[in-house]
C-alpha positions in Angstrom: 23.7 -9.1 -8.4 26.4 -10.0 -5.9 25.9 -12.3 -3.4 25.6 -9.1 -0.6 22.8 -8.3 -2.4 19.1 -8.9 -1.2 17.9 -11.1 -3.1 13.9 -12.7 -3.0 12.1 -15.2 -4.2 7.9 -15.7 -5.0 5.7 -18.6 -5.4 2.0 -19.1 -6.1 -0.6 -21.7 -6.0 -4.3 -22.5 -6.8 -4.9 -25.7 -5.6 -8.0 -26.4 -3.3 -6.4 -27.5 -0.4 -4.9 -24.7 1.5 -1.9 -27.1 3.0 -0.9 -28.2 -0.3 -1.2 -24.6 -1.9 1.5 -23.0 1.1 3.7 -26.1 0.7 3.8 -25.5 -3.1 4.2 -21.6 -3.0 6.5 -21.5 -0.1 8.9 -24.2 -2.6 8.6 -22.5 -5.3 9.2 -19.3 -3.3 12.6 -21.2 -2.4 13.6 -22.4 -5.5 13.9 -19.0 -6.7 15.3 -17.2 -4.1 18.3 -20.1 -4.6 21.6 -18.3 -5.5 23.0 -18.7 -9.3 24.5 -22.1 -8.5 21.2 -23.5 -6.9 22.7 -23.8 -3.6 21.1 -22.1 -0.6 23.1 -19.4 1.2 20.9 -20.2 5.0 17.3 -19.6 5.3 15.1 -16.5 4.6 15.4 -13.3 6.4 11.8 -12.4 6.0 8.6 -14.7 4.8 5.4 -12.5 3.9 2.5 -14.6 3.2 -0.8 -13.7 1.6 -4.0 -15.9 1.6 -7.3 -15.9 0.1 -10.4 -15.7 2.3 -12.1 -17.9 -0.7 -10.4 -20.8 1.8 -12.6 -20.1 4.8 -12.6 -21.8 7.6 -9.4 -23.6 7.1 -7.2 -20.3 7.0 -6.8 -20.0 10.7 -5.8 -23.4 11.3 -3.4 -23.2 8.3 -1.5 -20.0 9.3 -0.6 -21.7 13.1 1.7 -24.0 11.3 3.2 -21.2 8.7 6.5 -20.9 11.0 6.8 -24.2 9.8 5.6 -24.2 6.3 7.7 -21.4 5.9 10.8 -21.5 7.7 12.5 -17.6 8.4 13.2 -15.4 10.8 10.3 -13.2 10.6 7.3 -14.3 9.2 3.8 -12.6 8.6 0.9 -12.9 6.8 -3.1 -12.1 5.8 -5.8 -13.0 4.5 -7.1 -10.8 1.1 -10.2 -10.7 -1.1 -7.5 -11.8 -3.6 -3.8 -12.1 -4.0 -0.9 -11.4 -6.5 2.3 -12.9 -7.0 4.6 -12.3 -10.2 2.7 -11.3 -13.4 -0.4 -12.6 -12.3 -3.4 -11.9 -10.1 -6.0 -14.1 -8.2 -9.3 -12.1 -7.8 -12.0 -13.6 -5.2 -10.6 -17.7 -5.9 -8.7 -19.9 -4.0 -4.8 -18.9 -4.3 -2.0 -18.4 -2.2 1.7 -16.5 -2.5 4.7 -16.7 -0.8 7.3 -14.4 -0.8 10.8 -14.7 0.7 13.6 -12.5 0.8 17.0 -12.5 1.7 19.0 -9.2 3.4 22.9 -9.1 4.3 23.3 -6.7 6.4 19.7 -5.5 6.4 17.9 -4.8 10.3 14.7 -6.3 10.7 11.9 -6.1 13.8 8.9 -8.3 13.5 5.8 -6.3 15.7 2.4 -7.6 16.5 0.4 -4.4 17.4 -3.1 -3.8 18.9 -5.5 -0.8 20.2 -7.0 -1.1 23.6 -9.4 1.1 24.9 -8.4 2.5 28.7 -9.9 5.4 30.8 -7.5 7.7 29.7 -8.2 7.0 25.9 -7.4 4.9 23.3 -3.4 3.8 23.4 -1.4 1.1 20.8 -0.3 -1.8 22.4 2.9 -4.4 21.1 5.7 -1.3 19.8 8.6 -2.4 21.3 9.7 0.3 24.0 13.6 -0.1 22.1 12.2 1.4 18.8 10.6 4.4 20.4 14.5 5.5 21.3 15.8 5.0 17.6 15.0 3.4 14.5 18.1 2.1 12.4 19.2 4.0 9.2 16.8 3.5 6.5 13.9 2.7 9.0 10.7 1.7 6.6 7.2 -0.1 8.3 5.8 -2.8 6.2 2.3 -3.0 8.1 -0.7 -5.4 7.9 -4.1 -4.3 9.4 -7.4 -5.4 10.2 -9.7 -2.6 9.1 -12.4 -3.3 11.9 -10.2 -3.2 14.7 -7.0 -1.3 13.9 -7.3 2.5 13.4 -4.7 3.1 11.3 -4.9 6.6 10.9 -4.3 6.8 14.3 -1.1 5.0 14.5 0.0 6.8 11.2 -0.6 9.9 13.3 1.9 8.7 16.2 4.3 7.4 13.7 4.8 11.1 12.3 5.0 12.3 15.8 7.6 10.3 16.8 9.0 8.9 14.1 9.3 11.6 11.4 9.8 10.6 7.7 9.5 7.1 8.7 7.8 5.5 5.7 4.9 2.9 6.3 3.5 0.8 3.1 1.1 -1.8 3.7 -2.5 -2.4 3.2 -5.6 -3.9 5.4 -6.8 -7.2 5.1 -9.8 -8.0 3.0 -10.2 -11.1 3.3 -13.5 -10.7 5.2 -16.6 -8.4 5.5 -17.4 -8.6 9.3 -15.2 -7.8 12.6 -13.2 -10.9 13.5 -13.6 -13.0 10.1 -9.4 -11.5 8.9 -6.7 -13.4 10.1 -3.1 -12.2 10.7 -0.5 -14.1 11.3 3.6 -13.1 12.8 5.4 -16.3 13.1 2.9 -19.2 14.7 0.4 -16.3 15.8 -2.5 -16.3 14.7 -4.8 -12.9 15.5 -8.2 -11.7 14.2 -7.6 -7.9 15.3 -5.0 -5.8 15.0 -1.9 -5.5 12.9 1.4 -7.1 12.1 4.2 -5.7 10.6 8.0 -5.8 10.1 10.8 -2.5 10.6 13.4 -3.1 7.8 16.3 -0.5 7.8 19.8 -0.6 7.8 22.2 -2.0 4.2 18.1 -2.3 2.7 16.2 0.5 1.5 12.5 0.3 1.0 11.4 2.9 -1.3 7.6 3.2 -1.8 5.9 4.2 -5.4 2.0 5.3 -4.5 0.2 5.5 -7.8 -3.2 7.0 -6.6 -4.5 6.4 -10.1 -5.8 9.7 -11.3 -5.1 12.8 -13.1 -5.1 16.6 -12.5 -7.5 18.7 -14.6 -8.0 22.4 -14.7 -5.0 24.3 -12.9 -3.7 24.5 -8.7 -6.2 26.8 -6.5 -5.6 28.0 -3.4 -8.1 27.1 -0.8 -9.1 31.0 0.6 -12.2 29.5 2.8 -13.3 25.8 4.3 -14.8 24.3 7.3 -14.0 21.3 8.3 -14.0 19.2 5.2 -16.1 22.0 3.3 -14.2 23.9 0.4 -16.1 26.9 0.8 -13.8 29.0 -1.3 -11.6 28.7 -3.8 -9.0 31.9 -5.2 -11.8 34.0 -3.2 -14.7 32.9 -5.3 -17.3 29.6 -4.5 -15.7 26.3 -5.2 -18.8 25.3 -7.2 -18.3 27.9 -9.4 -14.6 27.5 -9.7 -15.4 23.5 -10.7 -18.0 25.0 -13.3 -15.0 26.8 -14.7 -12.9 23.6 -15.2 -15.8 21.7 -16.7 -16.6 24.3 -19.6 -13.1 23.9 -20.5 -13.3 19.9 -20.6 -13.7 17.5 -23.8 -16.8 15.6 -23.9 -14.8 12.0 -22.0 -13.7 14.3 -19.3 -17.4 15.4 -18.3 -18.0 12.3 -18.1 -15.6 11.5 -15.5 -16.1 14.7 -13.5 -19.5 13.3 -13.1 -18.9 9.9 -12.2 -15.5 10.2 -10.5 -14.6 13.6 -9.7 -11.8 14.0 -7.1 -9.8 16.9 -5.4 -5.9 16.8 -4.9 -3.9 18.7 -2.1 -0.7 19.4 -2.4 1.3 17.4 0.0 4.0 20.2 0.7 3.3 23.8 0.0 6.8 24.5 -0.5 7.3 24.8 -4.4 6.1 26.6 -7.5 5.0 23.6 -9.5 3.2 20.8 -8.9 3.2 17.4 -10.6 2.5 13.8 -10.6 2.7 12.6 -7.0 2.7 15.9 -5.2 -0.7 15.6 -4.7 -3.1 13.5 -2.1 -6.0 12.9 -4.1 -9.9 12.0 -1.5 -13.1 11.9 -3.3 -15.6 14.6 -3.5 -18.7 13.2 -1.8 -20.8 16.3 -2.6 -21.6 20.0 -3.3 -24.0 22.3 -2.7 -25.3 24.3 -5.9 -26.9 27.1 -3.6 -24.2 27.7 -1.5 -21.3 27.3 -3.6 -19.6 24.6 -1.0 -17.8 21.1 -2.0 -17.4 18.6 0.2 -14.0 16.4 0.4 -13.7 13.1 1.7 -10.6 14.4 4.3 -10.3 17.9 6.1 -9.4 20.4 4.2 -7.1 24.0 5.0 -7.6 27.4 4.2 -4.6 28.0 2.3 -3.8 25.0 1.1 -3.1 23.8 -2.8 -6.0 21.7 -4.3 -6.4 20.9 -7.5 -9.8 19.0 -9.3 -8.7 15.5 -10.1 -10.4 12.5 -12.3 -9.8 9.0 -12.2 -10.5 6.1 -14.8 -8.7 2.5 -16.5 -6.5 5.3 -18.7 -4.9 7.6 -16.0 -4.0 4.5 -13.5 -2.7 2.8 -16.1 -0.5 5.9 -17.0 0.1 6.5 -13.6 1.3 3.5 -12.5 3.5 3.0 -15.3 5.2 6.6 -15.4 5.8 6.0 -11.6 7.7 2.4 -11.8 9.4 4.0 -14.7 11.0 6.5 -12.6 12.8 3.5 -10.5 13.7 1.2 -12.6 17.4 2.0 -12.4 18.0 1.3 -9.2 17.4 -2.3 -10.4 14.8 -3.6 -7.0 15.3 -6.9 -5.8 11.2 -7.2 -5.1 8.1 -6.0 -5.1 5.5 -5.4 -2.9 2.4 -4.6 -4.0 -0.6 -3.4 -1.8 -3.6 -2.5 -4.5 -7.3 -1.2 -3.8 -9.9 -4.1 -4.2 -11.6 -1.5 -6.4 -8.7 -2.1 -9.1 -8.2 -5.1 -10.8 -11.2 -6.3 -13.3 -13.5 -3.7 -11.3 -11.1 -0.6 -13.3 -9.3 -2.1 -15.9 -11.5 -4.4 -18.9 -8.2 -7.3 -19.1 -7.0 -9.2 -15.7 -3.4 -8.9 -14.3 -3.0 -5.4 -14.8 -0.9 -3.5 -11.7 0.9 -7.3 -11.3 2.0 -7.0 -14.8 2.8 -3.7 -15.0 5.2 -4.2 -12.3 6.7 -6.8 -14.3 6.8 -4.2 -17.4 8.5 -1.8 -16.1 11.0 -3.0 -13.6 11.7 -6.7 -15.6 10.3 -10.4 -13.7 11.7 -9.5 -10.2 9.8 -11.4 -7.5 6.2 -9.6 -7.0 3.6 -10.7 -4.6 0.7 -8.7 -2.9 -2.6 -8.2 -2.4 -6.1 -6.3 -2.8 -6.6 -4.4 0.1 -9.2 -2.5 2.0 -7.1 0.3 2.1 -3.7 1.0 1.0 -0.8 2.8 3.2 1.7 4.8 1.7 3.4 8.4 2.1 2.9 10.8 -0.6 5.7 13.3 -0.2 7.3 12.8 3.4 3.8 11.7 5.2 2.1 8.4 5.3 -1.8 8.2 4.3 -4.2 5.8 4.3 -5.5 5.7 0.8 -8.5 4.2 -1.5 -8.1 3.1 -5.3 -4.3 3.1 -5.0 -1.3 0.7 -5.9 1.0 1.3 -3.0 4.3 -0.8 -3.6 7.5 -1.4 -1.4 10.2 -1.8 -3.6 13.4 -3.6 -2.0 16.3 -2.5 -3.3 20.2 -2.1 -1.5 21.4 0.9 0.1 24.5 2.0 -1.5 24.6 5.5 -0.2 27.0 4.1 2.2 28.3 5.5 6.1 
């Protein structure tokens, strides 16, 4: 890796006192992103720190000094049920990581966002006026949200609107279960709504990998009647009895699954002949109606749209994930990113450290950190979604398409 390069650096820590647990991660963070000769080529470009909620009431007191603790140019940070950082994760204890990287050449906007109410509607509040004329080559959001205050399927919408094929990758804070308890932090700001985030573009490329965990069973319909988010229809004949179709086909293990965690995908572009992993976005079915034929989906749903029955379990998001990091390993990424569902971790998968060790599998011991999140953001095709039970991970990597 040449020294134009971006190049990052993680640290983690466990101990009880949350002072001493930044101080350690943030110099460990350091150490590594050293160059080869142990010197330091000037300070981090970007400082992304994640915190426990098991520390309580000292997190907010904590996070006013991170500027400090942490020296960069752009710094930002949550709080998280539980964190990750290298090959290991930290569910529901006491931990803190640290991750730094540096970018030559790499354009970066630290943004502090929040939604205000006003008598014309609802409007987002902190995008600076200069980004809404252009976004530098490469433009990705890396975005932190409070889930009780920040409707971030909203601002996903306005993104596409006026930002088109703008990725956003993130996830929002769980490091609480009641309005107010999250904090975020962007430099020596400390807020308990909203959402912080960073624009990266320009010699850096962050390419997202969304493993949504499941697997497609039974064959692509087309969607010939819904309502709403009704499937009413399915190749002109009731969805119910289409999904009886695809069961009678099934192995025993399957019926299990449709049973306990049946899902439906929808093709994220229409636009091709076949589809495969990744092409769809996968909701939960949340019911059905035997007399009437109808299956409800988690998300609104188009007549004429793709869908295909998905099921999820430990298995397929193992195989998922992996396949998907697989795919990128060549382009060698500097760091990792990694934004996973706080239904994953030992509440899937029967051994601990699986999506931070798969990272580490498949794309070698690059500098990892993350969290377990209440929601994970990520585009599946060329739109962003705000998903549930999904690794979403922002890969860092250098552009070398060149001018």
């Amino acid at each position: 890796m040449t020294s134009s390069a971006p190049r990052c650096g993680c640290g983690t820590s466990t101990e009880a006192d949350l002072g001493t647990a930044l101080r350690q991660a943030a110099a460990a963070a350091r150490a590594e992103l050293g160059d080869d000769q142990g010197d330091e080529a000037g300070p981090a470009d970007i400082a992304i720190v994640f915190v426990s909620g098991a520390y309580g009431t000292a997190i907010r007191p904590a996070l006013e000094s991170l500027s400090d603790l942490v020296p960069a140019a752009a710094v930002i940070g949550g709080t998280a049920e539980g964190v990750l950082g290298h090959g290991e994760e930290f569910e529901r204890v006491p931990a803190v990581v640290v991750w730094l990287a540096r970018l030559p050449g790499a354009w970066i906007r630290a943004v502090s966002l929040d939604y205000r109410q006003t008598p014309d509607g609802g409007m987002f509040v902190g995008w600076p006026d200069d980004l809404d004329a252009s976004l530098p080559a490469n433009a990705a959001v890396l975005l932190l949200a409070d889930p009780f205050s920040f409707p971030v399927d909203a601002f996903i919408a306005r993104m596409a609107e006026e930002h088109p094929g703008v990725p956003i990758v993130g996830g929002m804070a769980s490091g609480a279960a009641q309005p107010g308890g999250n904090t975020l932090v962007l430099g020596s700001r400390t807020e308990d709504s909203g959402a912080v985030g960073l624009v990266v573009g320009g010699a850096v490329r962050i390419r997202p990998v969304v493993s949504q965990g499941c697997r497609p069973i039974g064959r692509p319909m087309v969607v010939t009647k819904s309502e709403e988010n009704l499937i009413v229809e399915l190749g002109g004949r009731p969805a119910l009895e289409r999904l009886r179709e695809v069961y009678g086909e099934l192995d025993a293990a399957d019926r299990l699954l449709v049973r306990s965690s049946l899902h439906v995908g929808r093709a994220a572009t229409e636009y091709r002949d076949t589809f495969g992993r990744g092409d769809f976005l996968v909701r939960n079915v949340v019911g059905a109606d035997p007399e009437s034929g109808v299956i409800a989906v988690g998300d609104g749903v188009r007549t004429g749209q793709t869908v295909q029955f998905h099921v999820r379990d430990a298995a397929s998001a193992d195989d998922d994930l992996r396949a998907l990091l697989t795919a990128q390993a060549a382009a060698r990424p500097a760091g990792a990113l990694v934004f996973t569902c706080n239904g994953r971790g030992l509440r899937l998968f029967d051994a601990p450290h699986h999506d931070a060790r798969c990272v580490q599998d498949c794309l070698g011991p690059i500098p990892t950190a993350g969290f377990f999140a209440q929601g994970e953001i990520g585009p599946i095709g060329d739109r962003t979604f705000l998903h549930g039970f999904t690794a979403s991970i922002a890969l860092v990597e250098a552009d070398d398409s060149g001018p």
